[in-house]
N, C-alpha and C positions, 0 to 999 in steps of 0.2 A: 155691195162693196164698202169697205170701211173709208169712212172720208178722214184721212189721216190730218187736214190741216183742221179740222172741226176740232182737233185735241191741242193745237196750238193757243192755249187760253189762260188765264189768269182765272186761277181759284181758293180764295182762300188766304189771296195776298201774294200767292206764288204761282210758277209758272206750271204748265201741267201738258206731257207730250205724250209721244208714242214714238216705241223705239221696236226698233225689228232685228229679230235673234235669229239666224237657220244654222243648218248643217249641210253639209256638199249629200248627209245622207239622204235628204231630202225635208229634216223638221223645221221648220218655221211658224214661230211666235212672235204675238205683238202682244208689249208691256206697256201700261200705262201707268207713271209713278202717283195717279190719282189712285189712291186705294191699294195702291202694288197690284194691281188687278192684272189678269191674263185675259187679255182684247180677243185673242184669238189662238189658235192651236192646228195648224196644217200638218196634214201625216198620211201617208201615203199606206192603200187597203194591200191585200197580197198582187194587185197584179199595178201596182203603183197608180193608182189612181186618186189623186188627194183631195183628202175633205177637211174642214172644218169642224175640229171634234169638240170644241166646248161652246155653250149656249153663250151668248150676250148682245152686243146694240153698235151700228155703225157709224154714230154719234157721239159725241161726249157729252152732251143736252142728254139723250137718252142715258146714258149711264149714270148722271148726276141726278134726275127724276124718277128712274123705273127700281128693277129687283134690285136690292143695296149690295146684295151678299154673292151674286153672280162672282165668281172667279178670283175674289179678294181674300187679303191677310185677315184677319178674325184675331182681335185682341183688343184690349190685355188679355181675354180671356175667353174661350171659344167654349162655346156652350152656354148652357145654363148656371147659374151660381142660387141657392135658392135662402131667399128673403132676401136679396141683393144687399148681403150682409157678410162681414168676415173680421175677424179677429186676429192679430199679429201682434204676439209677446206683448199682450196686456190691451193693446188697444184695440177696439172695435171700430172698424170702419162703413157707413153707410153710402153702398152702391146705388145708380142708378137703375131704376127698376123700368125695364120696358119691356117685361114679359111678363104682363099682370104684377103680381109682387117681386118678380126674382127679376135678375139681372140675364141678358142674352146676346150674348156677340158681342161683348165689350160694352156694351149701353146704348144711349141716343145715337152718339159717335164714336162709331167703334174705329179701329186702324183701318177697316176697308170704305171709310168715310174719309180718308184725311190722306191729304194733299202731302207726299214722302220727298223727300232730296236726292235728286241722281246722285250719286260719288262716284261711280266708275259706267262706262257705259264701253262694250266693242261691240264685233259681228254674233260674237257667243255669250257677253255674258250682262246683264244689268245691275249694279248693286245700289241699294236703293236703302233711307237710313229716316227715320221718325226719331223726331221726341217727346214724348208724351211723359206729357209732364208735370209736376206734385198735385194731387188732389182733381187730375183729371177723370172723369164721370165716376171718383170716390175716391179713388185707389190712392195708395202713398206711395211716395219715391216720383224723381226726375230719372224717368226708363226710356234707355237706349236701345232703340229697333235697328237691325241690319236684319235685311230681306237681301239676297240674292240671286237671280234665277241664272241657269246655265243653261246651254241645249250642247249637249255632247254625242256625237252619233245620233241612237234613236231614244236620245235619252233626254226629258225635260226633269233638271235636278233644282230641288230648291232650297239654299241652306239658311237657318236662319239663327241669328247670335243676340243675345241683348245682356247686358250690365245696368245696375240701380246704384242710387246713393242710399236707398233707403229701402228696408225690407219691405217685400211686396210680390203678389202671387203674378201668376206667369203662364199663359197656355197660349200658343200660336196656331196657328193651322191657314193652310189655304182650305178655300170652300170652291174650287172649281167643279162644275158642273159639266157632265162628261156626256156625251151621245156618241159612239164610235161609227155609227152608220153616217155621219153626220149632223149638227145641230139644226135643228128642224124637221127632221126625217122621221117624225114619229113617237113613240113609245122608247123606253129600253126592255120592253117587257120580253123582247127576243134576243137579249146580252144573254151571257153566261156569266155567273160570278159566282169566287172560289173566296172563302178568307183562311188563311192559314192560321187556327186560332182553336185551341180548345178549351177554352173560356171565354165568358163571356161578361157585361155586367149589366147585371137588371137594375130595368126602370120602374119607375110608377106608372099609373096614367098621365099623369103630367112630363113625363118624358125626364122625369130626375132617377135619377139614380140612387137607390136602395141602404148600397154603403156595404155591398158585399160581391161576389166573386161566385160563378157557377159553369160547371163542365156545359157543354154546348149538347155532348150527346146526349141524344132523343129527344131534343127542342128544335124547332124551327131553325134557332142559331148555329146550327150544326151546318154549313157551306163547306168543311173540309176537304171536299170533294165538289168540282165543279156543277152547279144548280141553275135551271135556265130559271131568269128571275121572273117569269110568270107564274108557275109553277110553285111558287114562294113568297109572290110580293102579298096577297091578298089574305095571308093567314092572320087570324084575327089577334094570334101572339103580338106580332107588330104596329104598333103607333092606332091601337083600339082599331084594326083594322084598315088603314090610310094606308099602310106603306110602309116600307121598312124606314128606319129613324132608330138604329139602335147600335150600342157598341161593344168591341172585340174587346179583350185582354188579351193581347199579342204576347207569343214565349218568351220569359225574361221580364214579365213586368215586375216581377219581385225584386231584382235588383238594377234600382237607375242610379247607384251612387256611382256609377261613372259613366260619362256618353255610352249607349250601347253602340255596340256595330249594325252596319246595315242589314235586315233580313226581309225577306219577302214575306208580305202580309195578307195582299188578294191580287188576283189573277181575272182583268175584266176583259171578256171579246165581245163583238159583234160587229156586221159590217165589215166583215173580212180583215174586223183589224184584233189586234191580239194588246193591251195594256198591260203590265204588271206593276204592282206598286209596293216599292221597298222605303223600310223605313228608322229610326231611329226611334222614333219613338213609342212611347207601353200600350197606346189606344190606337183602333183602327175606327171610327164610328161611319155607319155608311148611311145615306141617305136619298131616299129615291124620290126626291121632288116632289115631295107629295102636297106640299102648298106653292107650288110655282103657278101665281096667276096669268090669266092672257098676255102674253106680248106679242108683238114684233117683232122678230127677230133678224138677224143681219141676212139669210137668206128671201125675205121677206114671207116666211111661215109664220103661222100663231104660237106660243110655247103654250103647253098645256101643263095639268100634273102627270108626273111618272113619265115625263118626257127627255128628263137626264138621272143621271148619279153622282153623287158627291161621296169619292173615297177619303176621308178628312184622318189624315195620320194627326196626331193628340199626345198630350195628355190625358188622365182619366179626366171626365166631366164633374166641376163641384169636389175636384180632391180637397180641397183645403178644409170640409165638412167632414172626413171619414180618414182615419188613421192607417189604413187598411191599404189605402190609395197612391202609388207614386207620389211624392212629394213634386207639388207645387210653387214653394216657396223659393223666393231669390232674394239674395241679401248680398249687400253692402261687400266689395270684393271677390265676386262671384262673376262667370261668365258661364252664360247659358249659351249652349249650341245644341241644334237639331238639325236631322238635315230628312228629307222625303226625296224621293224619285221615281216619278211618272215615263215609266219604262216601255219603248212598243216596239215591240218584236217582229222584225219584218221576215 
């Protein structure tokens, strides 16, 4: 059971709660403005019987100690950046490097480390606001974060806006960690998952990205069509053989000069539950836990590797290195919006 006063606590200077979203459909979430983190995710299987679909800890002691990246916003910039290095109209800027030489998840202290501001809070929706600010772990510009979550019907949507004073790159994503049979429950090596995507972008061995664009057909990366992820996780195409850890070019990543519309990008079941996940943004990058160490988790199970999935709607990874790449860049009079929705089909 979650101990909801355990998140009544002072972190960081600021106060740090848990707030509870549902639907009369049955969806109910708990948001914690530590990290903008998703505490918890209730949804009910086809014959209504509800679980717990994302991994994480019943504590806020545990969440401030254990996996950093369980269920949180990911920024400034989500992914890898490599030589935790970038350049903007003349200047070069050196990042914090905490993935050997390159930059990961925004640095030491990414956005799913830092303690956010409620601004609005009801039964449906959370709106939750960072400022991260000039020369933090490298970056330029005083950057205005809005994270919003909603729960509408069977729908968890999460929109997210930010503005700079000063030019400065820009990738959000939640990193929620998904098990639909429930969290704890095993493996997801018996989901099905579908990505709507006929491109794709190759990595290195180091999991960076190339700096180019390839058809999906006759590679592994081909999920066009629904693939039980056993059957698939273990092809050595993927993360030297770990696990998938790779990303989509969704339709329309050639033109982002204006918000796109929403479209569906992959289609995850298991567990009698049915997810689809629509999005705004040009990257789908999916990730099968393939370094998720021992925990604890709020059922009182161990979490193992390849025990959830992370559908991380994006930006491309490291665009600001390859021309080629969605632009990542935000500047001065600019408002950025995206929005993602974790969609389940009853």
């Amino acid at each position: 059971m979650i101990n909801e006063q355990s998140f009544n606590k002072i972190v960081q200077g600021k106060q740090v709660g848990l707030y509870t979203l549902s639907t009369p459909e049955g969806v109910k979430t708990q948001i914690t403005n530590y990290g903008a983190k998703i505490v918890s995710l209730f949804v009910p299987d086809a014959s209504g019987q509800m679980a717990d679909v994302v991994l994480g800890f019943n504590t806020l002691d545990e969440w401030l100690t254990q996996e950093v990246y369980f269920n949180g916003i990911n920024g400034r910039t989500a992914g890898r950046i490599a030589g935790a290095e970038i350049t903007l109209d003349g200047t070069t800027y050196a990042l914090t490097k905490n993935n050997g030489e390159h930059m990961l998840h925004g640095g030491n202290q990414g956005f799913n480390d830092k303690v956010w501001d409620v601004e609005e809070v009801s039964e449906q929706h959370i709106r939750l606001h960072y400022l991260s600010v000039d020369g933090e772990e490298g970056f330029p510009g005083n950057l205005h974060v809005y994270v919003t979550y909603i729960v509408e019907g069977g729908d968890l949507i999460i929109k997210y806006e930010a503005n700079t004073d000063k030019t400065t790159i820009l990738n959000l994503t939640n990193h929620a960690y998904f098990n639909l049979k429930g969290e704890g429950n095993g493996t997801i090596h018996d989901h099905t998952l579908q990505v709507l995507a006929d491109e794709y972008i190759p990595y290195d061995e180091n999991t960076m990205p190339v700096g180019t664009v390839e058809k999906v057909e006759n590679t592994p990366m081909d999920m066009r069509e629904p693939v039980k992820i056993a059957d698939r996780i273990d092809d050595a195409f993927f993360a030297s053989g770990l696990g998938i850890d790779n990303g989509w070019a969704l339709p329309g990543w050639q033109n982002q000069t204006e918000v796109a519309a929403l479209r569906l990008a992959a289609v995850l079941e298991g567990g009698g539950r049915k997810m689809e996940t629509w999005t705004t943004f040009p990257c789908m990058q999916v990730y099968s836990g393939n370094y998720v160490e021992q925990h604890k988790g709020k059922s009182g199970q161990m979490y193992e590797a390849q025990c959830a999935i992370c559908l991380e709607a994006e930006m491309f990874p490291d665009a600001i290195h390859y021309p080629l790449f969605p632009n990542t860049i935000l500047r001065p009079g600019e408002q950025w919006q995206h929005q993602t929705v974790y969609r389940f089909v009853f």
